[in-house]
FIKOL-880271 format. One record per residue (C-alpha): residue number from 1; residue in one letter; x, y, z. Coordinates in Angstrom, 2 decimals. Layout:
! FIKOL-880271
+-----+----+---------+---------+---------+
:   i : aa :      px :      py :      pz :
+-----+----+---------+---------+---------+
: NUM :  A :       X :       Y :       Z :
...
+-----+----+---------+---------+---------+
//
This chain:
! FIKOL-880271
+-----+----+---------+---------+---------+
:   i : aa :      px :      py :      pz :
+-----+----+---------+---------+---------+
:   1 :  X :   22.41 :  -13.89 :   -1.06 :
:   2 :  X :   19.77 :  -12.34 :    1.23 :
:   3 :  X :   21.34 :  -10.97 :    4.45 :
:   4 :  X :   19.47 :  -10.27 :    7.31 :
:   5 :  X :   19.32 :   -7.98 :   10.25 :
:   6 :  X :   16.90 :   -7.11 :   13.12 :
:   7 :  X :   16.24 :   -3.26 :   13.16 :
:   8 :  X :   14.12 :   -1.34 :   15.58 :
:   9 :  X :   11.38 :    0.78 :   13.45 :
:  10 :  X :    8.51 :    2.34 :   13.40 :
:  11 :  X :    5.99 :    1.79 :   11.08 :
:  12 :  X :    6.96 :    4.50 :    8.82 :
:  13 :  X :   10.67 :    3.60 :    8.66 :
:  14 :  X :    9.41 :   -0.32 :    8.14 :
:  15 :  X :    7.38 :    0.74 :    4.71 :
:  16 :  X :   10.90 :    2.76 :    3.45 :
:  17 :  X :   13.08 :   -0.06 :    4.37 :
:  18 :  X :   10.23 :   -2.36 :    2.76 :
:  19 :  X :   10.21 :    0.04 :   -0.45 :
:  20 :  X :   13.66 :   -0.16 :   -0.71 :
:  21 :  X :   14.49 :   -4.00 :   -0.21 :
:  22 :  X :   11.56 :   -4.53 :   -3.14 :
:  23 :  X :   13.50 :   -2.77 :   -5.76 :
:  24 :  X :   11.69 :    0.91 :   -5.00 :
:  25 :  X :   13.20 :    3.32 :   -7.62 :
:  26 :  X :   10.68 :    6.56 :   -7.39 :
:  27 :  X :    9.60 :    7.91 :   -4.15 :
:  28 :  X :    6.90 :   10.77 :   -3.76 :
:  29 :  X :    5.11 :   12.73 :   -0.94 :
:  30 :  X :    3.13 :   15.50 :    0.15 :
:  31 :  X :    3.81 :   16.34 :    3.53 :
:  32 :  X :    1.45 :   15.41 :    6.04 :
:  33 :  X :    0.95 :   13.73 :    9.57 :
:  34 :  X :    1.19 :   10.27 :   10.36 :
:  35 :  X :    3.24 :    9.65 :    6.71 :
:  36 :  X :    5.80 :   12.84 :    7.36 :
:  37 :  X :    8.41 :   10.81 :    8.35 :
:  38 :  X :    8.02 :    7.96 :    5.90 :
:  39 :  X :    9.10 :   10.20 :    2.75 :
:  40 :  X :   12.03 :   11.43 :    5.36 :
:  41 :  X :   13.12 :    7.66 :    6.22 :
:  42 :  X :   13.02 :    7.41 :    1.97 :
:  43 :  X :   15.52 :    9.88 :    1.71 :
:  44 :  X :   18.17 :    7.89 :    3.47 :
:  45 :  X :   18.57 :    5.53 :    0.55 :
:  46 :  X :   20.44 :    6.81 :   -1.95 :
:  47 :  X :   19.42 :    4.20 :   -4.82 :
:  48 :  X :   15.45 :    5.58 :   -4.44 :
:  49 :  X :   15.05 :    9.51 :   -6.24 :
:  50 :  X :   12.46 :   10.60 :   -4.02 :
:  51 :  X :   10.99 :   14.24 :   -3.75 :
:  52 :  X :    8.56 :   16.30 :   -1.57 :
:  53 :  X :    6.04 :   17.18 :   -4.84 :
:  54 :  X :    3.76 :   20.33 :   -5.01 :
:  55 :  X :    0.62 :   18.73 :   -3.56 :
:  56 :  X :   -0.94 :   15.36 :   -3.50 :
:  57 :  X :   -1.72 :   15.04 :   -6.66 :
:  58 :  X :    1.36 :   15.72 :   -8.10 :
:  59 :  X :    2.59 :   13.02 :   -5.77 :
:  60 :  X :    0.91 :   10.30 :   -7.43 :
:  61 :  X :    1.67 :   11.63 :  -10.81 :
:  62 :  X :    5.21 :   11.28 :  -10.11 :
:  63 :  X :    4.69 :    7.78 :   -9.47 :
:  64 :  X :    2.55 :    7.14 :  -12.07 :
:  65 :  X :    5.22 :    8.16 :  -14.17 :
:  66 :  X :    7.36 :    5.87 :  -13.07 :
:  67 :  X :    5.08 :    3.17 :  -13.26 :
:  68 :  X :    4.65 :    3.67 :  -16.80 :
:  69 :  X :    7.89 :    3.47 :  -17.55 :
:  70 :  X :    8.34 :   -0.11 :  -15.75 :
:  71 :  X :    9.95 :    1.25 :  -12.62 :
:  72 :  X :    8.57 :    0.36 :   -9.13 :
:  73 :  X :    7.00 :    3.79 :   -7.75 :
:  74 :  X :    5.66 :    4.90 :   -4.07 :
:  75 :  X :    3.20 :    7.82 :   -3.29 :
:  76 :  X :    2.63 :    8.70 :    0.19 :
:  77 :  X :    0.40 :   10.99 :    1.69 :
:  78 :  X :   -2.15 :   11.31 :    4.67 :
:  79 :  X :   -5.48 :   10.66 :    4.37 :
:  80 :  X :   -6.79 :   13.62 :    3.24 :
:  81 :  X :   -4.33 :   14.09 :    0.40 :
:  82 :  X :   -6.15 :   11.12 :   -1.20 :
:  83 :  X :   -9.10 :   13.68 :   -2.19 :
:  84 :  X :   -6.49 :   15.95 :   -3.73 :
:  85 :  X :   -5.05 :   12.96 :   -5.81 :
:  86 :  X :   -8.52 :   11.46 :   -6.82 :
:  87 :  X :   -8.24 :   12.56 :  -10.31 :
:  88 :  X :   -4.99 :   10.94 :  -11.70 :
:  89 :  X :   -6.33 :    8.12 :   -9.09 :
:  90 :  X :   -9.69 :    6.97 :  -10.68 :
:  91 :  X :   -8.03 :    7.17 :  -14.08 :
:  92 :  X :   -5.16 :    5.68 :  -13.24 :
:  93 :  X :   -6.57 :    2.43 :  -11.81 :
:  94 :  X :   -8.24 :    1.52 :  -15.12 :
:  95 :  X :   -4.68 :    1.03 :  -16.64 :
:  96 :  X :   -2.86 :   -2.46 :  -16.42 :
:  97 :  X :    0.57 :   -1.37 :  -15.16 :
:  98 :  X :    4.03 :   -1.97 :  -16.16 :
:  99 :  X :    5.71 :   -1.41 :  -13.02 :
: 100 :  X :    4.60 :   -2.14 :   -9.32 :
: 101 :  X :    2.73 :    1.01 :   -7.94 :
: 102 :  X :    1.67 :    1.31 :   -4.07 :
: 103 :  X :   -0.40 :    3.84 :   -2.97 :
: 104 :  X :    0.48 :    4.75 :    0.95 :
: 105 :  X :   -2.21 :    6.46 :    3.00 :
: 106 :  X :   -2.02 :    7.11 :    6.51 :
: 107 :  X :   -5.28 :    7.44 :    8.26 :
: 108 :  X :   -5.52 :    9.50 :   12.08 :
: 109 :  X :   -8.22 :    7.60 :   14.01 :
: 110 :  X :   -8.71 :   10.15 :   16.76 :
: 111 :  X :   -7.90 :   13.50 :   14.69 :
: 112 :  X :   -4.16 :   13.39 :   16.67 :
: 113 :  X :   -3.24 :   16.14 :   13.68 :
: 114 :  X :   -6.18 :   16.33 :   11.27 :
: 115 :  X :   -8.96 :   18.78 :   10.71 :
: 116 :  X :  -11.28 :   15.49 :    9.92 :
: 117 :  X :  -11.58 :   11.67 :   10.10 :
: 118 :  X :  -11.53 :    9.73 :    6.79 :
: 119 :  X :  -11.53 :    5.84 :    6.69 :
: 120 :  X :   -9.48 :    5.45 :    3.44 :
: 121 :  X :  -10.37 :    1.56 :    2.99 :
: 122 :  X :  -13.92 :    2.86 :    1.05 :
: 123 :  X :  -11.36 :    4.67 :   -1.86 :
: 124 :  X :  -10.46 :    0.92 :   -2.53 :
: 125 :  X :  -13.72 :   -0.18 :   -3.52 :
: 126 :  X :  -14.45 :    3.32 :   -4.79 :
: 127 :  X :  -11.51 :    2.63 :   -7.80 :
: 128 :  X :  -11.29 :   -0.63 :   -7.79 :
: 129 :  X :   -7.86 :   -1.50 :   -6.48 :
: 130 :  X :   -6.86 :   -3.91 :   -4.26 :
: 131 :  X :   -6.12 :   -2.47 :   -0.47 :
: 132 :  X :   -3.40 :   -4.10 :    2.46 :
: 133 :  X :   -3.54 :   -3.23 :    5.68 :
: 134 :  X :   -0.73 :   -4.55 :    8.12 :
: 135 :  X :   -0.96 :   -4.12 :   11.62 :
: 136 :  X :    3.29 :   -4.34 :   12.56 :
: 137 :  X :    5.63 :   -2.55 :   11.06 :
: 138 :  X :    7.18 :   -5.93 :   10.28 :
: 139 :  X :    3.66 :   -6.80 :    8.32 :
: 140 :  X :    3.82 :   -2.67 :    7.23 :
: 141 :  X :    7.49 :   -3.78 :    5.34 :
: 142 :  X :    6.50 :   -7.24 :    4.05 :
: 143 :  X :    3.43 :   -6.46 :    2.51 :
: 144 :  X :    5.21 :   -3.27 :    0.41 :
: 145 :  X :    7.24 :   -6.29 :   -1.23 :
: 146 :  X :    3.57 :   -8.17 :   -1.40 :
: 147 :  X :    1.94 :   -4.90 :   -2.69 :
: 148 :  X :    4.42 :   -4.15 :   -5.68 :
: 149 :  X :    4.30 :   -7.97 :   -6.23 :
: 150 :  X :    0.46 :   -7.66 :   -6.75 :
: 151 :  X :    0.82 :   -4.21 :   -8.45 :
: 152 :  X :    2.78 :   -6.31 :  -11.16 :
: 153 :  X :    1.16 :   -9.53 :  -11.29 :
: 154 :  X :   -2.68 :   -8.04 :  -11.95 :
: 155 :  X :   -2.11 :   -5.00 :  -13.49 :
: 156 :  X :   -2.98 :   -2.53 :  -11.04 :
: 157 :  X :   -2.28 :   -0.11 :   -8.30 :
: 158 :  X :   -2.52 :   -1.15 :   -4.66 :
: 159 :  X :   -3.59 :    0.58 :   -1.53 :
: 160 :  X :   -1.27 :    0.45 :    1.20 :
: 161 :  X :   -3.75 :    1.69 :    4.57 :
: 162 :  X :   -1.73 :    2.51 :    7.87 :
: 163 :  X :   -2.74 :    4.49 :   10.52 :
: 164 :  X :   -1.60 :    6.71 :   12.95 :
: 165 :  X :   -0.33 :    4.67 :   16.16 :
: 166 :  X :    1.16 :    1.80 :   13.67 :
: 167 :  X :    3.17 :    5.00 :   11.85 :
: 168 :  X :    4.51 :    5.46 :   15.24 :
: 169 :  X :    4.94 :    2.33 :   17.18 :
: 170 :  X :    8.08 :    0.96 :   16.66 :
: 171 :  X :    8.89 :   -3.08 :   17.18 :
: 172 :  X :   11.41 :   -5.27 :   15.70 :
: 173 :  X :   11.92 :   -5.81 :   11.91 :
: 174 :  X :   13.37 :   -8.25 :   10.64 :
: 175 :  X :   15.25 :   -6.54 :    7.25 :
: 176 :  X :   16.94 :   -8.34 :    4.14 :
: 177 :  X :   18.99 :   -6.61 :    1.18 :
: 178 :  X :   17.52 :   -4.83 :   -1.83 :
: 179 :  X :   15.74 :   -6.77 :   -4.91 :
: 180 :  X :   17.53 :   -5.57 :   -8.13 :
: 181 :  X :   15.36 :   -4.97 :  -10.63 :
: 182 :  X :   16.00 :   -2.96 :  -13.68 :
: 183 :  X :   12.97 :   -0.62 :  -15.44 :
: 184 :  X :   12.11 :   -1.67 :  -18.65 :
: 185 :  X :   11.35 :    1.57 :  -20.44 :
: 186 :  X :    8.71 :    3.68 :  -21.37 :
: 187 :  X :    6.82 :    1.68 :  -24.34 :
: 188 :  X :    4.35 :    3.94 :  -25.79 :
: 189 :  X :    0.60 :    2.08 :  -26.31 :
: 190 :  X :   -2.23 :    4.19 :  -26.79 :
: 191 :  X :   -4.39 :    1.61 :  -26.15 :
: 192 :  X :   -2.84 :    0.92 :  -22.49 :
: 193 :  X :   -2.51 :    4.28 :  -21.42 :
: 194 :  X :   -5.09 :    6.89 :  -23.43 :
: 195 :  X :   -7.91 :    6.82 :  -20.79 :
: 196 :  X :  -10.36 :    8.25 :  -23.37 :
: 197 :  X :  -12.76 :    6.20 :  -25.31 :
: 198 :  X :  -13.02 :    3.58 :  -26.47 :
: 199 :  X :   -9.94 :    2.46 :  -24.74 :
: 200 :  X :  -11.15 :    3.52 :  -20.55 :
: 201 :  X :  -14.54 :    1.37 :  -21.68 :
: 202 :  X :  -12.05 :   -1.74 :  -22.94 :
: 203 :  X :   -9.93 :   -1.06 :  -19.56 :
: 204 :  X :  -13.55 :   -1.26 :  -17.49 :
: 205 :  X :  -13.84 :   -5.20 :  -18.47 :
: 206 :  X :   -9.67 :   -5.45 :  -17.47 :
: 207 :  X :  -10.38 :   -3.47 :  -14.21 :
: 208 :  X :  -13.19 :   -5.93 :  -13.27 :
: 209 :  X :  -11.84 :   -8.93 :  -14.06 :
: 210 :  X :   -8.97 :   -8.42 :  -11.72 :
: 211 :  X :  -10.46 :   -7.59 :   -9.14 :
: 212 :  X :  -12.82 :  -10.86 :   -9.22 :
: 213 :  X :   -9.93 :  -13.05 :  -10.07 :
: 214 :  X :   -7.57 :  -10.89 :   -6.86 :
: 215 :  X :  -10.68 :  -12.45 :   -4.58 :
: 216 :  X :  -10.40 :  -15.37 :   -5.65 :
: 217 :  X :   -6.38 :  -15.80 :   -5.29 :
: 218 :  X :   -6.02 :  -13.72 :   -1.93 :
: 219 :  X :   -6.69 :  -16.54 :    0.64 :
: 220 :  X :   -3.50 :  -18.13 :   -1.26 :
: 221 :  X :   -1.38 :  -15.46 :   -0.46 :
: 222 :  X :   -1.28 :  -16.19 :    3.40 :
: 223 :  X :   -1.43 :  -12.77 :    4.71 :
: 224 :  X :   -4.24 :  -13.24 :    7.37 :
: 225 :  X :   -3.93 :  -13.96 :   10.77 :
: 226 :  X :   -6.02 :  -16.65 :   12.86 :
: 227 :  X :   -5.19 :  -17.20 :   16.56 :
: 228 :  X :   -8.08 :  -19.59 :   17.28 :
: 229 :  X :   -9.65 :  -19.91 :   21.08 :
: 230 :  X :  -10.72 :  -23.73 :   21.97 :
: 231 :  X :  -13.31 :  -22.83 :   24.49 :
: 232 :  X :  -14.99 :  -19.81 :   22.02 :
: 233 :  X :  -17.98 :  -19.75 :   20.14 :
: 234 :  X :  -17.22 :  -16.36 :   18.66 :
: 235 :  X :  -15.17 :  -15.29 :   16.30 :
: 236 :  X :  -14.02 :  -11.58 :   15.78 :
: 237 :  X :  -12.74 :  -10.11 :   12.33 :
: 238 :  X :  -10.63 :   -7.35 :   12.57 :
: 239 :  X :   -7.93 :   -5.55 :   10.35 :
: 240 :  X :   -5.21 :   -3.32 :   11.22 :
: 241 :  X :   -3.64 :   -2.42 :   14.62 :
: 242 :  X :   -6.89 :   -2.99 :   15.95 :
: 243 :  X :   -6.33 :   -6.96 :   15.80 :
: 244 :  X :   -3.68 :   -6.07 :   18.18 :
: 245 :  X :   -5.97 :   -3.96 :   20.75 :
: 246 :  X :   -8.05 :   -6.94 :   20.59 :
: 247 :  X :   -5.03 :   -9.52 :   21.52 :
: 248 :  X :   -4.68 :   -7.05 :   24.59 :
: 249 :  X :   -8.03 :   -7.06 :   26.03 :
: 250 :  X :   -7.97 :  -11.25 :   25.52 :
: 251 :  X :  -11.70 :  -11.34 :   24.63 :
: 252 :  X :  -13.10 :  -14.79 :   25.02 :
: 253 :  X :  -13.52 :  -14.91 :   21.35 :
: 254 :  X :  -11.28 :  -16.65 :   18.37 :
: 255 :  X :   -9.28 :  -13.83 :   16.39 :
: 256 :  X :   -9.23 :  -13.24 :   12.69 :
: 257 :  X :   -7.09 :  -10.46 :   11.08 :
: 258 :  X :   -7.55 :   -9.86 :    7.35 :
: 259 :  X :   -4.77 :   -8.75 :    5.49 :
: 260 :  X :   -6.59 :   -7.80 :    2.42 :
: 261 :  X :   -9.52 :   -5.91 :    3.16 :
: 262 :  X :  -10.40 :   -5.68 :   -0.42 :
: 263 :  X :  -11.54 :   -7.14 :   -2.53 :
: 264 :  X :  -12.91 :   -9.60 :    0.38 :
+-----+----+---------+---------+---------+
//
């Protein structure tokens, strides 16, 4: 029985409430503004082990960890802490995955509290992973669920991208109760997780495959947005917050909001 409440949250607290209603059973972080206070918001379910790691990289290890061993595993980390991580990253993307693995970056737009800008939607094409960007912190919570979901489905890690005003805007969320869903094991297959060749060249055909067939199956997933103008003749694609900037302004101009921004 799924029981539903109406919370206020911010987009932070929306992807640990998300995390935890999809069965979310290893948490990870480096500190790091906008995502600071998503690892915190983690931490207030007991059910999740969660832990501020060394670094970045360390972070995603964690999860990878977890992932191997069926569980459903989060790494969070600003975007930045994305070029730290790159190494377990790339590698880790070739593998088909047991468990669900999301990827949370939170880009700053702006430099509010960064010492560069970095548009963290290029790393998905980079490693060939699929990417989601919400722009609620309702979409923020559902498409963890969707993210782990996909994780599972095609074998593969997913890119979660926020940013920093949807990390701290808050708006209702709708909430339900947690997904149980019990880790299989570690099964040891050298095959699925020695990176080293031949295997990683075998993996490159599995790696491209799903991301051809994710294109093909993502307009079935209805996680885009259309609000459609009668008198326009233009149509403007957007994803992110930024659909919502444009809702603001009311251009005179259909509106198209892509939830997966890759693979396209």
């Amino acid at each position: 029985m799924q029981l539903t409440e109406t919370l206020l949250l911010d987009g932070n607290q929306a992807v640990a409430r998300g995390f935890w209603e999809a069965g979310g059973r290893v948490a990870a972080s480096y500190p790091g503004s906008p995502t600071v206070e998503l690892m915190d918001a983690v931490q207030g379910y007991d059910d999740i082990y969660s832990e501020w790691s060394a670094n970045e990289k360390v972070a995603l290890e964690v999860a990878i960890g977890a992932s191997c061993a069926g569980g459903r595993a989060m790494a969070s980390m600003k975007h930045v802490g994305i070029n730290i991580a790159a190494d377990p990253l790339m590698t880790y993307t070739q593998v088909n995955t047991p468990g669900g693995l999301l990827l949370v970056v939170g880009d700053d737009p702006g430099l509010t509290s960064s010492q560069n800008e970095q548009d963290s939607r290029f790393w998905a094409r980079f490693a060939n992973m699929p990417l989601l960007e919400p722009s609620t912190p309702q979409q923020a919570k559902d498409m963890v669920g969707l993210g782990l979901d996909i994780s599972e489905k095609y074998g593969t890690p997913v890119l979660l991208r926020m940013t920093t005003r949807l990390c701290h805007s808050r708006a209702p969320v709708t909430t339900s109760s947690r997904q149980q869903i019990i880790p299989e094991g570690f099964k040891p297959d050298q095959a699925r997780f020695c990176m080293l060749p031949p295997y990683a060249n075998q993996q490159q055909h599995h790696m491209a495959k799903r991301i051809e067939q994710l294109g093909k199956e993502a307009n079935s997933m209805d996680i885009n947005n259309y609000a459609p103008r009668e008198d326009a003749s233009t149509l403007l694609i957007s994803s992110g917050i930024v659909f919502n900037y444009l809702g603001e302004l009311g251009p005179k101009a259909s509106l198209l909001k892509l939830g997966m921004v890759w693979p396209l």
